[in-house]
N, C-alpha and C positions, 0 to 999 in steps of 0.2 A: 498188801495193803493192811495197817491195823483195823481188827476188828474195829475199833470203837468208830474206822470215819466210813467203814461200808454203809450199815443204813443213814446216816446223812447226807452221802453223796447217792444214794440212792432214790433219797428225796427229791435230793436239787435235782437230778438229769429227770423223773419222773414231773418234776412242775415246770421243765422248761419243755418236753417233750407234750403234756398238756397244755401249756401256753400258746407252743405252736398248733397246737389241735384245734386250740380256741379261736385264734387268728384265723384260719384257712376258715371255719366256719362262720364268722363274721362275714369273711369276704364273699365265699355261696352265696349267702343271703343278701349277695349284692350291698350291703350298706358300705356306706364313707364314711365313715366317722370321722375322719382328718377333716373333707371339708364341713359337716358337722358342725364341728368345734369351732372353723374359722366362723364359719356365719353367724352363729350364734351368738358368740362370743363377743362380737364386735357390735359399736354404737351405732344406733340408726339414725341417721341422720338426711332431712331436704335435703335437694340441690340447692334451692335458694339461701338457706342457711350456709351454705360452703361458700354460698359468693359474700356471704355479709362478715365473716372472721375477718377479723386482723393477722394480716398472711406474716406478719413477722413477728408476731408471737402466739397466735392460736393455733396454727396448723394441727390438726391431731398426731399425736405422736406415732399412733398405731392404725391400719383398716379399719374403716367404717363402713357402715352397710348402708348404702347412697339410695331412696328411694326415687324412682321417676317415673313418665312414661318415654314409649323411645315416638325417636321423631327421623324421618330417613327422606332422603330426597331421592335414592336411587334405591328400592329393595329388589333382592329376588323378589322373581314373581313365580311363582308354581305353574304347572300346567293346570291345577287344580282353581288358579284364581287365589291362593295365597300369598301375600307378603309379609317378604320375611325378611329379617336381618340375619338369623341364620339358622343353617339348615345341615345339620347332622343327621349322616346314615351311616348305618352299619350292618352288612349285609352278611353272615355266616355260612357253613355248612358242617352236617354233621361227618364225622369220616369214621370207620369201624376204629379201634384200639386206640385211638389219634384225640379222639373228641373233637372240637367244634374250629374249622380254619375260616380265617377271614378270607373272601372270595372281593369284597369293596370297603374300602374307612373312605367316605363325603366329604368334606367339608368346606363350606361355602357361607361366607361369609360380609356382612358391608356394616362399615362405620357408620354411628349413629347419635344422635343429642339425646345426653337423658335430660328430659327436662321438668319443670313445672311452672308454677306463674310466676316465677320470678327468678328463675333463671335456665340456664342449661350449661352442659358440662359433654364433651366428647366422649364416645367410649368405643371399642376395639374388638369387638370380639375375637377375631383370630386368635387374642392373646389370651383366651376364655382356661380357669380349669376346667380338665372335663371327670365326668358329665354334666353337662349344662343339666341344671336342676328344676327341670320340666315332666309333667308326665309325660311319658315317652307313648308315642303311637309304637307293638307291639305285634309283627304278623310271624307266624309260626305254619310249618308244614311243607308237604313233599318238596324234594328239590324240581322236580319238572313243572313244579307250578309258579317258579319264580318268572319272572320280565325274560322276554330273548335276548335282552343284553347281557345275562349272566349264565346262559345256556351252556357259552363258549368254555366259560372258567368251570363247568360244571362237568363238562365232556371232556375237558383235558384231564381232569380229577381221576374218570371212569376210565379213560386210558392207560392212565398208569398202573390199569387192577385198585384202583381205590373206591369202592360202589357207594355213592353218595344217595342218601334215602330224604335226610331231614335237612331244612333249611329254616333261618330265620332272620328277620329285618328289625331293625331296631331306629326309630326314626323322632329325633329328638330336633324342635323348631321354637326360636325366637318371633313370635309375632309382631307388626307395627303397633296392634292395638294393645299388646302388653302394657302392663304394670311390672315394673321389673324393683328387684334388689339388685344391688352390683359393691360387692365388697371390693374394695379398692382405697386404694395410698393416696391421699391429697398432697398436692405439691405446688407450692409458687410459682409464680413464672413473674414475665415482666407487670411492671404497673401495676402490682398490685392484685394480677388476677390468678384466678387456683387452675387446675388440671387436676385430672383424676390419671393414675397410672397403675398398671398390675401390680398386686406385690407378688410376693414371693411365689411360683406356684401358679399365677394368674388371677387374672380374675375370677372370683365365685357370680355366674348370675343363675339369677331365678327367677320366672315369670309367677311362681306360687308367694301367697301369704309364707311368714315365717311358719305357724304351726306346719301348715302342707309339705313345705321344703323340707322341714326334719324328718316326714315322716317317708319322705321319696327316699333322702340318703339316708334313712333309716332300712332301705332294703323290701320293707311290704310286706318280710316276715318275720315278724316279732316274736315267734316261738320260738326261730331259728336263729335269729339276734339272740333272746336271752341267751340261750343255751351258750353259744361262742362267748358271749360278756362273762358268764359263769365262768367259763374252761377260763378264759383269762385269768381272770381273778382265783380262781383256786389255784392255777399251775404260778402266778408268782406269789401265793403266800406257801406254796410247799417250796419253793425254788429256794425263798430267803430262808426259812425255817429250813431247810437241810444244810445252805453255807452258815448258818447261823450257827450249829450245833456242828457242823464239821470244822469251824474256826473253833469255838469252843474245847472240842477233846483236842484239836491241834494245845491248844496252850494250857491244857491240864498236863497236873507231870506224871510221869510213867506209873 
């Protein structure tokens, strides 16, 4: 290799190798930023207002973030005395070398009206992105202090020679008495009336205020957020600056 393209390719592979460094710490710190950007990003808009466009020429071109409340004729109901439209769990364990296996993924879900005074509009959870963008209820600690319904997947674990110590639940719910966002695609249908449909990805919902919800799929830890936002942005301005300057001695002449 000529001298002149080692240290610029030395660059580029050290700011894509930082890049990735940066990413993998983003994600630690638990943040989305993908969905993020979609919620934010897009108009807020009543339901009542989707019923009053002229569906053949106003339609939004792009997701909108649909305020309502939900409204359900059939919800879960908890043993707890909760109703819910839906009910995500995620039940973990820790394994020696291996880190954390799923032992149960929940999901349990029912159709519901977002509505408000002047209109309503279906929505679907099943077809939800996840994480639904709620604070999560969070339980943490020994594996034999989990429910006996997960004792079984825990003692097959220790059968194998796999000593399972730590466990955790992660339980994210859609309440009836929500206040929900639901980012989603409007779309005509007959006579003149709208629908709401996932787009790309599914739906984004949030029972949080905007600020709250950025700062959930913001991860909760903003030291550990900057840091990965940094490693990003440093490892692609070394990435360009080294193909930048290894194009360059490529088309200097000898």
């Amino acid at each position: 290799m000529p001298a002149a393209l080692s240290v610029p390719l030395a660059l580029a592979v050290a700011g894509v190798l930082l890049l990735a460094a940066g990413w993998m710490t983003i994600r630690s710190a638990g943040a989305r930023p993908g969905l993020g950007r979609r919620l934010a990003g897009a108009r807020e808009v009543r339901v009542g207002k989707l019923h009053d466009i002229n569906v053949a020429r106003s339609l939004p071109g792009r997701p909108v973030r649909v305020v309502g409340r939900v409204r359900c004729a059939d919800p879960i109901v908890t043993p707890q005395g909760d109703r819910l439209v839906a009910f995500h769990r995620d039940v973990e364990v820790e394994l020696p070398h291996t880190g954390w296996q799923s032992i149960e993924r929940l999901r349990d879900t029912r159709s519901f009206e977002l509505w408000d005074h002047d209109g309503w509009l279906t929505v679907d959870p099943a077809t939800a992105a996840e994480p639904l963008v709620v604070i999560p209820h969070v339980w943490e600690g020994a594996a034999a202090e989990l429910d006996a319904g997960f004792q079984p997947a825990v003692s097959r674990l220790a059968t194998e020679g796999r000593s399972v110590m730590k466990a955790r639940s992660v339980t994210r719910m859609l309440n009836v008495v929500d206040r929900l966002l639901v980012l989603a695609e409007v779309r005509g249908v007959a006579e003149g009336r709208t629908e709401l449909v996932p787009p790309g990805g599914g739906y984004v919902i949030s029972s949080l205020d905007l600020d709250a919800a950025m700062r959930i799929l913001g991860g909760g830890r903003p030291v550990v957020l900057l840091a990965g936002m940094a490693g990003v942005a440093v490892g692609v301005a070394l990435a360009l600056t080294g193909l930048i300057l290894a194009g360059l001695a490529l088309l200097s002449p000898a």
